[in-house]
N, C-alpha and C positions, 0 to 999 in steps of 0.2 A: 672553026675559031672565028671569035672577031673582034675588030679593034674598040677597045674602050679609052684610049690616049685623048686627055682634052678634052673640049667640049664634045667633039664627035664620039660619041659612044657609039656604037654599034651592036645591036642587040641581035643573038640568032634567032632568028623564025621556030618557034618552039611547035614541032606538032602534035597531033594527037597521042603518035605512039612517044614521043617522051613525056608523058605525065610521069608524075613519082621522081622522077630525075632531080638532081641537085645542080646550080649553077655553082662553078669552083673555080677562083679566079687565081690566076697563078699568082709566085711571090712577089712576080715584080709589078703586080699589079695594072699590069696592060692586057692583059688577058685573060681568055676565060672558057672554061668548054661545060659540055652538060653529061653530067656521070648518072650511073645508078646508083641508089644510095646504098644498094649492099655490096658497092664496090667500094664505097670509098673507107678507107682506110683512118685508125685511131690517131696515129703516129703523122698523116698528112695536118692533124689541127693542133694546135698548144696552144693551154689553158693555162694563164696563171695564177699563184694559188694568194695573191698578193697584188694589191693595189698598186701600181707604178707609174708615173710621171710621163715614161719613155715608150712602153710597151706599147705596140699595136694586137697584140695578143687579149682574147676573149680573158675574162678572168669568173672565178667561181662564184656562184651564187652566193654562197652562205659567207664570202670575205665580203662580199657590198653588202649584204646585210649587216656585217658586225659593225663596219664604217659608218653605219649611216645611223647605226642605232649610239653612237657616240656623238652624236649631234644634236641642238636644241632641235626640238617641232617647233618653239617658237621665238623668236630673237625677242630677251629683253633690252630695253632702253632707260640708261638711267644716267641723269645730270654726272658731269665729271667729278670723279671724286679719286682718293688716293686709293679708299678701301674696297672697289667692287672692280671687277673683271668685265662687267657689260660693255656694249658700244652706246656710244652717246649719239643723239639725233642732232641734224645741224641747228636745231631751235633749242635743244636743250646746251650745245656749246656756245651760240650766240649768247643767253642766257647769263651762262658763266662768264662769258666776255664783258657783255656789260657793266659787270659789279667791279672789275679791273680797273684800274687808275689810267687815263689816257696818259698822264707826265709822272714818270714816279717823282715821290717825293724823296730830299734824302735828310736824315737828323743825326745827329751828335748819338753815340753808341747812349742808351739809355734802357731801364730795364721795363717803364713804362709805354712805350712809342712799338709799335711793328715795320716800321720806314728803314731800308734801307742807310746805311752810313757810306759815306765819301770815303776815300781813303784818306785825306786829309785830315776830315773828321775822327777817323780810326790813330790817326798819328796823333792829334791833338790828344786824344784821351789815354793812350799809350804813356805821352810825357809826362802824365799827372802820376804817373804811378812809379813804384820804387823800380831802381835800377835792380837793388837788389834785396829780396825777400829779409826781411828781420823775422825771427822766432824768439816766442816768448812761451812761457808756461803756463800752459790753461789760467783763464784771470777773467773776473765780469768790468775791468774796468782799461781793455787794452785792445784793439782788435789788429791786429797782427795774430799770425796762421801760429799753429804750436808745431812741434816736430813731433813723431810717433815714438820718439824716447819719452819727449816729455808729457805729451800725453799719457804713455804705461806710468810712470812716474805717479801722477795725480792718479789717472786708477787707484795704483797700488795703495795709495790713503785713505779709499774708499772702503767701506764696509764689501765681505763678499756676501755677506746674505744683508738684504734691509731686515733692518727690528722696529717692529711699528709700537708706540702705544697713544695711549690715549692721551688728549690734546692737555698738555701740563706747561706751565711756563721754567718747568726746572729741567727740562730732558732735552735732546736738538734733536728726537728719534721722527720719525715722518710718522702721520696716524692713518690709519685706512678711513675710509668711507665710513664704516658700519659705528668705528672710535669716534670720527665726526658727529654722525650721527646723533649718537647717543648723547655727545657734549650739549648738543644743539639745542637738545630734548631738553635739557635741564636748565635752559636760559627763560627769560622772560619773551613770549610773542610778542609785545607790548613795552616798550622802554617806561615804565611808571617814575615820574619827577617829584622828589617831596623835597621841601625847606629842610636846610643842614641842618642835622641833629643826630645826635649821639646814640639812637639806639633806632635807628635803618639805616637797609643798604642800598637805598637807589639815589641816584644822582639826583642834582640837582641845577634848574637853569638858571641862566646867568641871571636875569630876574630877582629870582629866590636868591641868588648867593649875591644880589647887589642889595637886596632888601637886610637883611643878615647883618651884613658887615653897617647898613649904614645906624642900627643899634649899637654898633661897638664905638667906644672911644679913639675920639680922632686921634688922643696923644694919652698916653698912660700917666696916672699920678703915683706916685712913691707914698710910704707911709703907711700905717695900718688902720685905716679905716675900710669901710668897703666899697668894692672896685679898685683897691691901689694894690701896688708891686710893693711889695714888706724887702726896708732895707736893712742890712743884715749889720750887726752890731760888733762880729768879729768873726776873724775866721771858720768855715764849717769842714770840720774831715768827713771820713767814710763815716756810714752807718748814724748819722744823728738828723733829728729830725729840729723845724723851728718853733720856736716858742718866745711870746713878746713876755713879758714882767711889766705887771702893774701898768701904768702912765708911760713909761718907758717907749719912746720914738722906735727906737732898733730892736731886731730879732738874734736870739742866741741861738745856738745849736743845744739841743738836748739830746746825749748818749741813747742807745738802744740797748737793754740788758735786762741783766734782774738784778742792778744795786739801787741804794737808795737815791734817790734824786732821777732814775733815768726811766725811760719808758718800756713798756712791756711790749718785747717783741716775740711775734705768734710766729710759731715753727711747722704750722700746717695751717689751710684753710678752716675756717672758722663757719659752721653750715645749720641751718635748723635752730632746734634749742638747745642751744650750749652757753657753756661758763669757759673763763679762762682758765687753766690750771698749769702749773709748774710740777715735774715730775724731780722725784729729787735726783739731784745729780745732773740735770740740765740745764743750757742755759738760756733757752727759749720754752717759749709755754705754747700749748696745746690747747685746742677746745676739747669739752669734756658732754656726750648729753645730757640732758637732764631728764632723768627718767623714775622707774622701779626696776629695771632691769640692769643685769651684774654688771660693773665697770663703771655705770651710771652714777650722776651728782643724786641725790635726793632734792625734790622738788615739792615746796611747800604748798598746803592748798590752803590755809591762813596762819594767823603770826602765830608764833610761839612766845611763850611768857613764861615768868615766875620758876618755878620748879618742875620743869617740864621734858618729858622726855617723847619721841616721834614713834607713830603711828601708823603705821596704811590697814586703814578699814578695807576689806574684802572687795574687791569690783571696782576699788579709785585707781586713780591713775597718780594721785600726788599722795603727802605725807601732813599730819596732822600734829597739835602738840599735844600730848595728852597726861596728868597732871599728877604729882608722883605723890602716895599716899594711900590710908586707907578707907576712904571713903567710897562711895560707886561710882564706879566709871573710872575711879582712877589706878595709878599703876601703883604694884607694892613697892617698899623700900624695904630689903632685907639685912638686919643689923646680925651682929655677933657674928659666928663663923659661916662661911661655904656653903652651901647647900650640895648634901652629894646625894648620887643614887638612894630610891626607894624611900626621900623622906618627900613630905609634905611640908606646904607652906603653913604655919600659927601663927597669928598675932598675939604677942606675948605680954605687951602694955600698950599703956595709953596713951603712947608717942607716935602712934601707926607703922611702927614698923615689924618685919616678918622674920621668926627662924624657921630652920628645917629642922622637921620631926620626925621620927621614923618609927616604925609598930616596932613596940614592946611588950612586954608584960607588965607592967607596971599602971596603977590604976587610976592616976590623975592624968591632965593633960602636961602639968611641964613636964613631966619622966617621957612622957611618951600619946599617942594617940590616942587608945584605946587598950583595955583588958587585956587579960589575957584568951579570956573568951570570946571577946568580941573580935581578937585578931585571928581564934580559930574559924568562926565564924566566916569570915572574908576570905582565909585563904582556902577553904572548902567553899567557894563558888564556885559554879561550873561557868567555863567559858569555852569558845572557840577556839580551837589551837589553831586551825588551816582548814580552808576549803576551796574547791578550785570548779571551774567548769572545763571536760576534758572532750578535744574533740577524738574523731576515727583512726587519726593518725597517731592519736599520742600527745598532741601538743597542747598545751594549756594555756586556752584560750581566755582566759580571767578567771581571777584567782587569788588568794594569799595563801603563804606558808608552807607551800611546798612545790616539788613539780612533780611531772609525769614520761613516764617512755612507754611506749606499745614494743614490746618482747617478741610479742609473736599474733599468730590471729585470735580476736579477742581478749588478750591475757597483757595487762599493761603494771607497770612497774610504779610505785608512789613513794617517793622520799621526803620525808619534811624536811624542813627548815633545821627546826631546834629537837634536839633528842626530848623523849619522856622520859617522865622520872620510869617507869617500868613499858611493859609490852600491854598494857588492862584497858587502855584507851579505846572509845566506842570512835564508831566507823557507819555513816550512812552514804547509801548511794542509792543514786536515781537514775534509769535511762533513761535519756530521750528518745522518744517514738511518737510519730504520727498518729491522729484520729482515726486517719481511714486504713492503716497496717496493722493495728495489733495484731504483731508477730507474738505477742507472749512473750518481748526480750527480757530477761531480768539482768542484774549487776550484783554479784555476791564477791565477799573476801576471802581468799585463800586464807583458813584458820591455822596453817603451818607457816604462814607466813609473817607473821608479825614482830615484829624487832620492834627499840625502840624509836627506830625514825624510818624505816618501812613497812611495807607492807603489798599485796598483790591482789589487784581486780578483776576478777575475771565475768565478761556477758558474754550470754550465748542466751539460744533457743529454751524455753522450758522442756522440762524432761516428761516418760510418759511414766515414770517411777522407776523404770527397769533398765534406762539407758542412757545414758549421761547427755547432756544437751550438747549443741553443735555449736560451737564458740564463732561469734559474730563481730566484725567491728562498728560499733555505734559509739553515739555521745555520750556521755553521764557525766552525772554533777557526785563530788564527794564530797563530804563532811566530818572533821573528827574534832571531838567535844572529848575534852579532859579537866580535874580539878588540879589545881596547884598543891 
C-alpha cells in the first residue's frame, strides 16, 4: 500500500508482472492497492442512475447524455425584454440602460403621460372625484356609471332581433350595408344646381335663390290687377271659390255645385280628350272621352247644320253631319208608320220622305213591291245558308251558320244555325290536301243522315270498290245552298 494523503502521494512501483492490474483506492480515499481485474468485484463500485449535486459516485452514460441533450449547442442573446427567456449580453443591458431616465420624472395621474405620479399627486386626483358613486340609467347626456339593473332595464326596451330596412325617413329601423348601398346608387354623383322653379328637383344656391327673390316684390299690392293680393269683399266658407264682378274693387266667394249661379265641380281627374259631364243623380261631374268608342262623347269632325243628323264614315275617328232627305248622300226621313221586319224602304211623294213596304201580291208599288210573280221569283233564289272551314279536331276555324264536332276518327258532326224548311238542302265539301300527298282523301255526307239542321261528314282514304275506305282526320271546307 501507499500513502496518497495531501500533497505527498505516494505511487507504488508497478512492475512488469502487474500489468492488466487495476489501481483501487479505498473509501476513504488515502489509500490504494493494485488488484487483478477478474478479481474485482461488481458490488466494490456504484453507479448512479441519476445526476446528483452530492454524489461522488460514477453515474451512467446514457443519463449524461439525456442531460446534456436538454441543453442549448448554442446560447442565444437577446436585448431585455418581458417576452423572451434568453440571457442578455452586458452591451445589450447597457443598451437598455441607456434609453432609462437618469431622474424619474413624476406627473398628476393622467391618461395621456407614462410618468410616474407622487402620492400627493395620487391624493390630489382622488379629491376630484365623488365620495360616493351616483347611478343613473343608461343616457347620451350623463356620464355617471349605470347599475346592472338598470342597465337589463334599457336592454329590455331593445329590440331582441335588429330588423333592418331600407334607408326611409318614416321608420327608426337600422339599414345594412347592401340597404345603403342601393339608396346611394340612386342619388346623384354630382349635386346639379338649377334657378327655383316649379317643375325640378335639384337645389338651388344661394346666388340663384338671391337672384329669384330679387324679381319678386319688395311689398305686395292689394287689389285686382296683376301681381296684387284680391281683397275679398265678404266672408268665404268651405268649398267656394273667388270671383271679382265687373269694376267691383273686392272678390266674392262663389259656391261649388251643380245649381245655377255656382261653379262645376269635377269628381275625378280630368285627362286627355274629354268633356265635362254630370251623371244623373250626382253632385259632381266627371270627364267623359271623346271618342267612337262605347261610353264615349261623340266627336265632331266639322259643323253640323240645318236638318242634320251624325255620321262616322268607315275608317274616321270623329263624326260628321249628314243631311236628312232624299236626295244623294243624304239620310231618309221615314213618314207614316214604323218600319217593321221584312219591308223596304219607298219614297211615296214628293216631300222626300220614306215608308216600309213589304212583298205582296199586289201589282202596283203603293199595295206593295212587286207582283206576285215577281215575289215568286226572289223567293226561289238560291242562296247560302252556312259554310264553314273545319279543321282535324272538329273546330271551326271560320265560318257562318253553323258549327262542327269530330264524333270519332274522321266522322264529324254539322249543326246549323237555323232549321230548313225540309231535309232536300245540297251539301258540298272539299278536303284539304297537300300537292306533294295526294292521299286520294275525299269528304262525302252520310245520306242517312240528314235532318233539318244536321247532317254527318265523313273523309277517309278512297276505296278500291270492294272495301270501304279508312276514315282520316283532315281539313275540309263545307257549303250548303238552299232556296227560301
Amino acid at each position: 500500500m501507499a500513502n496518497i494523503t495531501g500533497d505527498n502521494v505516494q505511487l507504488p512501483e508497478i512492475a512488469t508482472s502487474d500489468a492488466d492490474k487495476v489501481v483501487v483506492v479505498n473509501s476513504s480515499g488515502d489509500d490504494y492497492t493494485l488488484l487483478a481485474q477478474g478479481s474485482i468485484s461488481a458490488q466494490s463500485i456504484t453507479v448512479d442512475s441519476a445526476l446528483s449535486g452530492s454524489s461522488t459516485n460514477p453515474v451512467q452514460n446514457n443519463v449524461i447524455n439525456t442531460a446534456l441533450n436538454t441543453k442549448q449547442d448554442t446560447l442565444t442573446f437577446n436585448a431585455p425584454s418581458s417576452n423572451n427567456s434568453n440571457p442578455s449580453t452586458s452591451a445589450e443591458i447597457k443598451s437598455a440602460l441607456d434609453l432609462k431616465q437618469d431622474n424619474l420624472t413624476f406627473n398628476a395621474p393622467s391618461s395621456n403621460n407614462s410618468n410616474p405620479s407622487t402620492s400627493a399627486e395620487i391624493k390630489s386626483a382622488l379629491d376630484l372625484k365623488q365620495d360616493n358613486l351616483t347611478f343613473n340609467a343608461p343616457s347620451s347626456n350623463n356620464s355617471n356609471p349605470s347599475t346592472s339593473a338598470q342597465i337589463k332595464t334599457a336592454l329590455d326596451l331593445k329590440q331582441d332581433n335588429l330588423t333592418f330596412n331600407a334607408p326611409s325617413s318614416n321608420n327608426s329601423n337600422p339599414s345594412t350595408s347592401a340597404q345603403i348601398k342601393t339608396a346611394l346608387d340612386l342619388k346623384q354623383d354630382n349635386l346639379t344646381f338649377n334657378a327655383p322653379s316649379s317643375n325640378n328637383s335639384n337645389p338651388s344656391t344661394s346666388a340663384q335663390i338671391k337672384t329669384a327673390l330679387d324679381l319678386k316684390q319688395d311689398n305686395l299690392t292689394l287689389g285686382g290687377t296683376n301681381g296684387s293680393v284680391p281683397v275679398l269683399g265678404e266672408n268665404i266658407s268651405t268649398d267656394f271659390v273667388l270671383k271679382k264682378n265687373g269694376t267691383e274693387a273686392n272678390f266674392v266667394g262663389i259656391g261649388l255645385g251643380n245649381q245655377v249661379g255656382r261653379i262645376l265641380q269635377v269628381g275625378n281627374a280630368i285627362t286627355g280628350t274629354q268633356v265635362v259631364r254630370k251623371v244623373n243623380g250626382a253632385t259632381t261631374f266627371e270627364g267623359v272621352d271623346v271618342g267612337n268608342t262605347s261610353g264615349d262623347l261623340v266627336s265632331l269632325g266639322s259643323n253640323v247644320t240645318g236638318t242634320q243628323l251624325l255620321r262616322k264614315v268607315n275608317g274616321a275617328t270623329t263624326f260628321e253631319g249628314a243631311t236628312v232627305g232624299s236626295n244623294a248622300n243624304c239620310i231618309p226621313i221615314i213618314s207614316g208608320t214604323n218600319v217593321t221586319n221584312g219591308q223596304f224602304l219607298v219614297r211615296t211623294s214628293a216631300n222626300g220622305t220614306f215608308e216600309g213596304r213589304t212583298l205582296s201580291n199586289a201589282t202596283t208599288s203603293e199595295a206593295g213591291l212587286m207582283s206576285s210573280a215577281d215575289k215568286t221569283k226572289l223567293t226561289n233564289l238560291i242562296r247560302i245558308v252556312a259554310f264553314g272551314k273545319i279543321n282535324t279536331n272538329g273546330v271551326l276555324l271560320r265560318g257562318s251558320g253553323l258549327s262542327s264536332t269530330r264524333t270519332n276518327t274522321g266522322l264529324y258532326a254539322i249543326t246549323l244555325d237555323d232549321a230548313r224548311p225540309n231535309s232536300n238542302y245540297s251539301v258540298f265539301t272539299t278536303v284539304m290536301e297537300s300537292t306533294s300527298a295526294r292521299d286520294d282523301i275525299i269528304a262525302t255526307v252520310d245520306t242517312a243522315s240528314f235532318t233539318t239542321t244536321t247532317f254527318n261528314v265523313s273523309v277517309h282514304e278512297g276505296d278500291n270498290n270492294t272495301t270501304a275506305g279508312t276514315r282520316v282526320n283532315r281539313q275540309f271546307s263545307v257549303m250548303v245552298v238552299d232556296i227560301d
